[in-house]
Every structure is written in C-alpha cells, then in structure tokens.
N, C-alpha and C positions, 0 to 999 in steps of 0.2 A: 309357291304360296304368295301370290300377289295381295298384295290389300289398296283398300281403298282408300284415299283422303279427299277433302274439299283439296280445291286449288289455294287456298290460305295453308294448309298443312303441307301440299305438295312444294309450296315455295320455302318453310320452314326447315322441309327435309333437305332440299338442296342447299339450305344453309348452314348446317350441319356437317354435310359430306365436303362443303369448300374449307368448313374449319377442318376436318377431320384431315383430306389431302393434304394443308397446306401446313398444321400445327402435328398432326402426330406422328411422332417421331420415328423414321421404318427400323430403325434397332429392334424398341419396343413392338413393333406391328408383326416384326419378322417373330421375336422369342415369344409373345403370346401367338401367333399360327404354328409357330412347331411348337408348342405344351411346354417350352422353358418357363425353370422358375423364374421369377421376376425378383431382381435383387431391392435391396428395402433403398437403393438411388432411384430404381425405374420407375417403383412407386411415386413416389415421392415427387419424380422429375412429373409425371402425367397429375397428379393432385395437382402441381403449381400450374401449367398448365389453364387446366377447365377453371381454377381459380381464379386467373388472370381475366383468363372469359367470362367469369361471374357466372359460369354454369354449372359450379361443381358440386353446391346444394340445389337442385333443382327442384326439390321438392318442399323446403325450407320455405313459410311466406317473405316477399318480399320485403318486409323489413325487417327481418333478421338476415338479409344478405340474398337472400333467393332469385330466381330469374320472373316469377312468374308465370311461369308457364302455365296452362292448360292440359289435362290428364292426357290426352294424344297427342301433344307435345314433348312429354315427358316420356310415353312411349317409342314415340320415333326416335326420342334421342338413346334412347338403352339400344335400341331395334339397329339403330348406327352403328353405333360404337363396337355393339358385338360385332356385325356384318364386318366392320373394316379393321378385326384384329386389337382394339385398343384394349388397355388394362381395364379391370376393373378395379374403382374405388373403392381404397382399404373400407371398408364401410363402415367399423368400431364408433367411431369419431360422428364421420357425418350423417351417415343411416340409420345409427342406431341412438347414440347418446342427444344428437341433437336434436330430433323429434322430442326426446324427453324432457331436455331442458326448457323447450319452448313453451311445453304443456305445461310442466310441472314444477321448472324451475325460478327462483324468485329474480324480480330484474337484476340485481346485482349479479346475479349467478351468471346471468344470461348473458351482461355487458360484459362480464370477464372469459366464459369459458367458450362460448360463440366465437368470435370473434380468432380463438387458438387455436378452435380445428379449422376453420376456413385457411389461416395462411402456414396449418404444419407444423406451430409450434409445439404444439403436443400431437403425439402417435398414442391414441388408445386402443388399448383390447380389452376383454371381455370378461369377467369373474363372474358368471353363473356355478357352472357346472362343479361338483365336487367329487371325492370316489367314492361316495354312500348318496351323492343326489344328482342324478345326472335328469332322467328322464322324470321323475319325482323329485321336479326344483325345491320344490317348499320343503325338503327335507334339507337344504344348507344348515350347516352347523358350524363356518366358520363365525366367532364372536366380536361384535363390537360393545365394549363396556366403555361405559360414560366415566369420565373423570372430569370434570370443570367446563372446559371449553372444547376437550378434546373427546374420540370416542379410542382406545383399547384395543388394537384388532389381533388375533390371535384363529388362526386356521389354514385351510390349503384349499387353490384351486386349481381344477384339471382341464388338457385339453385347451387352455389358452393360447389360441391361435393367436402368431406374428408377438408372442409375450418377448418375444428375443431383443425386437425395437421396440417397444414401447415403452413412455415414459410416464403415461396416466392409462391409469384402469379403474374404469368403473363396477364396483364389486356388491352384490347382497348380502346383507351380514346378517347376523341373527343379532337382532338388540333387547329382546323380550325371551326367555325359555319357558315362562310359565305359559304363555301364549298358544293358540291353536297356530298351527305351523304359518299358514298366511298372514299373521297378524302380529306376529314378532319379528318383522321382516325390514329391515329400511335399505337404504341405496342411497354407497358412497362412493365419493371420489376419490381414488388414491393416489399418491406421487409414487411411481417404480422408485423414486432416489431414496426414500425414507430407510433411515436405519432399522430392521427388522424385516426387507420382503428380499425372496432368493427365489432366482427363477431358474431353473432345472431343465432340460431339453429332453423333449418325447421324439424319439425317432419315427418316423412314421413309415409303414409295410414298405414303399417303394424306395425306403432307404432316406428321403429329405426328413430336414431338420422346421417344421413346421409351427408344431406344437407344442406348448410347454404343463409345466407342472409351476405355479407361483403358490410361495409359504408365506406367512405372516408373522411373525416372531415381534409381539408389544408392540407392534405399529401402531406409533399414534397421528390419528388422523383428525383437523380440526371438525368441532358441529356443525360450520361454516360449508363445509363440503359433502353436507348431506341433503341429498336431492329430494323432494316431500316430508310429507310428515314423519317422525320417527314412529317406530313398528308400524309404516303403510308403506314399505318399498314395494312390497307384490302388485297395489296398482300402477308403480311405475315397470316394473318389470315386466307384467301382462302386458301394458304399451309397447314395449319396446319390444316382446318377440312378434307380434303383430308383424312390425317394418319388417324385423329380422328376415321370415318367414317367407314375405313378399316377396324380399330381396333376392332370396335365395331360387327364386322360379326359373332366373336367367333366360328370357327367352332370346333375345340376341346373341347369345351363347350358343346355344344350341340353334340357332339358324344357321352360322357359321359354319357350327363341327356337321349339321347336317349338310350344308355343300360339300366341306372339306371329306363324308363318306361318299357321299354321291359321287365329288370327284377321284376318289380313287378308287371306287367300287367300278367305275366306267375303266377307268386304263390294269386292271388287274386282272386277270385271267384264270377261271376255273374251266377245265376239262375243254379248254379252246374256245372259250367263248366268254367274253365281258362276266365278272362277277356279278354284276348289276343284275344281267339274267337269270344267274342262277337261282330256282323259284323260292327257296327257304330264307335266301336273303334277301331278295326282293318284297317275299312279303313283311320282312318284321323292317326293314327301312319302309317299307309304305304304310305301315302300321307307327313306328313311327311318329314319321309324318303328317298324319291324322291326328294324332293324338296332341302334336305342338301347334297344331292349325287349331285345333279347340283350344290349347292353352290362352293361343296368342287374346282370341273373343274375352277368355274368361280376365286373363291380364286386364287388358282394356275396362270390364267392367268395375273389374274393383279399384283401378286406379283411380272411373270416373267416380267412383261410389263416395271417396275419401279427398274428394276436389275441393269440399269446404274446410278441411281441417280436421277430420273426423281420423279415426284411426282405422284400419280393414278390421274385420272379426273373423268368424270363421273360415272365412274366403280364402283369406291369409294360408291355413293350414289346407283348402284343397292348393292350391297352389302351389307348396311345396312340396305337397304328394308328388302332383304331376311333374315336377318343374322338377325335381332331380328322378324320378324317375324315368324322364327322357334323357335328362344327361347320362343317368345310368346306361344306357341303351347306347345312345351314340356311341358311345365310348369302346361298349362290349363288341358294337359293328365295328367299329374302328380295327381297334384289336384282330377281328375277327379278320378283315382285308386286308389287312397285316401279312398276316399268319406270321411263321415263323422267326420274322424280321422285325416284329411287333417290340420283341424284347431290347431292340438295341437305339440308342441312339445316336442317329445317322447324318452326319452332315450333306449338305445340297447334292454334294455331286453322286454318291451313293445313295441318295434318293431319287435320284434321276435316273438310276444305274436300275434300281428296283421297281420302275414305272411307278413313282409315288409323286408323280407330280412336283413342277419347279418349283423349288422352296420349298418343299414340305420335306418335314423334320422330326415329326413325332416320335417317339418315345410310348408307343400305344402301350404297353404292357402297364407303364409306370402310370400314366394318366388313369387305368380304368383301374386299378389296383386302389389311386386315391381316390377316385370317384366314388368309391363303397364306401363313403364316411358322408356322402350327400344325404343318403337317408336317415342318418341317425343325428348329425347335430342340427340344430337350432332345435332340440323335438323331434324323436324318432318317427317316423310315419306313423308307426303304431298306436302311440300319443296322439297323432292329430287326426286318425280317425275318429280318437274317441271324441276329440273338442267336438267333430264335426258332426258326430250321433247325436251329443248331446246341445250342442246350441242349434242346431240347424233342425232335426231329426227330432229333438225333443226322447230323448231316447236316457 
C-alpha cells in the first residue's frame, strides 16, 4: 500500500523516521511488536518524549502548544509511529480532554489544565460509561448537587480504562433530574486524591488488569472545575467522542500488524506450502487489505475536513466501524497463523524456533481476545451506524 506525497511531505516523513530511529526507545519498540503490555513508566517515558519534541499534541493549535502541522502531516506522523512499533499516546489527556478545553473551556481553565497534560502532571481517564449507560450515554445517573462553590458527586463509573494511574478524571454528571436526559448533563473535573472516590480493578478476558470500576462517595468537586455551561456537558461530550472515535481508527496500527501477518503468514506452513497461499487466508488477508487501503483515503479526508478547527461528525463513527473492525481481523489472522502456539507467550528464541520471525513475541490468543472490546467502547458499532443513518442517510 504505497501512497503518495508532494516532495514537501516526503521530506517531512523522513523527519519523522530520523526522530523515530534516533529517539524511540527499542525496549519500548521491542514490547509494543510482541503485543506486551506497556507499564504506566513506558508510557509515560514515550509522552515525555514527543513532548520534549513539541509533537505530542499535534493536533492542538499552535498556541496552546501544538506543532502545527497540516492534515497529511499529522497523518504521516500516526502512519510512523505505528509502522515503527512506537506507543501509542495515553490519549484521555491529550486527545480527548484537550480538544475540549480549547473549545469549551474558559482561559483560565485552559492556562492551568493545558499546560498539566502536556508535561505529565496529571494522567487522566475517562468517566462516561456507567452499568445502566454504557451505549445509552445520556442515561448517566451518577450525581453532581451544587453546595456553594462546590458540586456533591455521589455515583459509579465503569470500564475506566488505565483508572489504576490516574490522578484526574474527567466525568458527566447528572446536575439537572428533572431535565430531558441531554440537558441535565454537565462535565467535570475530578482529582482521583479526593476523599470519597475508590477504584476497583476489572480483570479483563485475557487475564490483564486494564479496566477499572471508579465510585464516588460526597466527592466534592469545586464549580471552578466544570468544563461549559452547567446542565450542557452533552455538547461537550458529543465533542469529545468525535476525537474519541477518530482516534480509535488506528491506521498505523494496523499497517504494522498487517506486515507483521504477511510476515508470518510467508515463513508458516500449511499442508507444505507458505500459509500465505493458502486460498481461504489469502483471501480474508487481501480482503483485508482493501478494506485498510480505503480506510487510509477516508482517514486523510476527514483529518483534512477538521484542518480549520472544526470537529469530525459522522465521519468519526465510519471510521470506527472500519478502524477496529480491521484490527479485529488482523488479530483473528494472527491468531489464526499462530495456531496452536497462539496461546502462549514466547520469548525470541522459541519464536525463532516456531518460524515466527526475529523478535516476534506475540501472545496472539491474548491480543485477539482483547481486541473484541474495539467494537464496543468508545460507542458500540451498532450505535454508530445509527449516528451514521441518521446524520448522513437522513434516516
């Protein structure tokens, strides 16, 4: 899947790849190509990092800290990073909240809270989801009640990815119940340290500790820390799963894992002869294939579509269809060329032993086992066909 650039982007991508050799670290390059989990130092170490480089909001305008980049800019640089193994950015923080403060949030907000996710000092995660509102957000029912200065908060939320480091979470409260569900809704900022919040560990299927459960017990959070109007957090929230959504498309991701089956599909062998040939897999890898070549167009457009400031729309949600629905796939190939060996994880030299290619380390079972959760958070597919019927389709 070769693409195209002016010679201005071609010279931009090799500058990129000189960071990328020279700054990223092969600990980190090695545990993200074998599917290791990344400890909350590797993170951390790769944020400081692209931050040092000023390239770690890249989508941020440039005077809240941003690179400026250009939409093909910003692609190439996702389009690297995956290709050469690197983390991806916790994205709570800079992908998601910051978008929203810049939009929505007032200067002060913006001098103070800006400025803590760029160099680390706060790790945030995410308080949408509840166990009565997951895919039916506007059904949240934890409570924020007003006292003075402060708001009340009193509920649970679920599925809080990386809650285990985090020290701020930005959460939808319900501030209004007599209110139609969108409209009692506001977005706030919480401190993990506050006396009254308990974070609980959700084991996830392949056995890691990912996910959590956060409770709220009279957590008072100042008014100062509420992001838009009060009961209009749902226009900050619509904002933010937009980025969410996008995010979640990973196409440098899935260029990666698509070499990484190509290249084990080529040295694996069924019935004496290259897996690669064999016709049932070669067609759903070239199918595939196709399918991440259209991604990559559609990527590019909507990236260029939101170059002024703008947010994606419904774009956002084909994109996430596609975008783990390929991962989904990769994975299941993976697995699939695996076989048996799929389940275990194997260091170098019995990877080498099983013709899985130098370095490679996967853990296939465990990856495509978590992969089945790409199509339900941020918005189940199902959910965003309907966005997609109804803003696009008129349906």
């Amino acid at each position: 899947m070769d693409l195209s650039f002016t010679p201005e982007e071609e010279a931009f991508r090799d500058q990129v790849r000189r960071f990328l050799a020279e700054h990223l670290p092969t600990g980190l390059s090695d545990k993200v190509a074998a599917g290791k989990r990344l400890s909350k130092a590797d993170m951390e170490q790769w944020h400081a990092l692209l931050n040092a480089r000023g390239w770690l909001a890249n989508h941020w305008p440039q005077a809240f800290g941003g690179p400026g980049w250009s939409p093909v800019e910003k692609f190439i640089f996702e389009l690297e990073c995956g290709l050469a193994n690197a983390p991806r950015i916790v994205p709570f923080g800079v992908n998601m909240l910051g978008p929203v403060l810049i939009k929505y949030g007032t200067p002060q907000q913006q001098d103070y809270w800006l400025p803590r996710i760029l160099d680390g000092r706060h790790w945030w995660c995410q308080g949408y989801s509840e166990p009565g509102a997951g895919s039916d957000l506007a059904a949240v029912k934890t409570s924020a009640v007003r006292d003075g200065d402060h708001y009340v908060v009193n509920g649970q939320k679920t599925w809080t990815t990386l809650g285990q480091h985090a020290n701020m979470i930005f959460c939808l409260v319900r501030t209004d119940r007599e209110a139609k569900p969108q409209e009692g809704i506001s977005f706030l900022l919480i401190d993990m340290a506050s006396p009254g919040v308990e974070v609980r560990p959700i084991i996830t299927l392949e056995g890691e500790h990912e996910i959590n459960e956060v409770f709220f017990t009279d957590v008072r959070v100042p008014v100062a820390n509420r992001v838009g109007e009060e009961h209009k957090g749902w226009t900050c929230a619509k904002y933010l799963l937009t980025y969410e959504r996008t995010n979640i498309a990973g196409v440098g991701l899935s260029m990666a894992a698509l070499q990484r089956v190509k290249q084990l599909a080529a040295q694996r062998t069924r019935n004496g002869q290259p897996l690669l040939q064999e016709p049932q897999f070669a067609a759903r890898l070239a199918r595939v294939e196709i399918d991440l070549a259209n991604m990559q167009t559609t990527n590019l457009r909507v990236i260029a579509a939101v170059a002024g400031g703008g947010a994606p729309g419904a774009e956002s949600s084909m994109l996430k269809i596609c975008g783990t629905q390929i991962r989904q796939e990769l994975t299941a190939l993976l697995r699939r060329a695996m076989g048996p060996e799929a389940r275990l994880m194997l260091d170098d030299a019995n990877a080498q032993a099983l013709d899985a290619g130098p370095g490679f380390a996967a853990n296939a079972a465990a990856q495509y086992f978590n992969n089945r959760k790409l199509s339900i958070f941020g918005g189940s597919n199902e959910i965003q066909k309907n966005i997609i019927s109804k803003m696009i389709l008129g349906l």
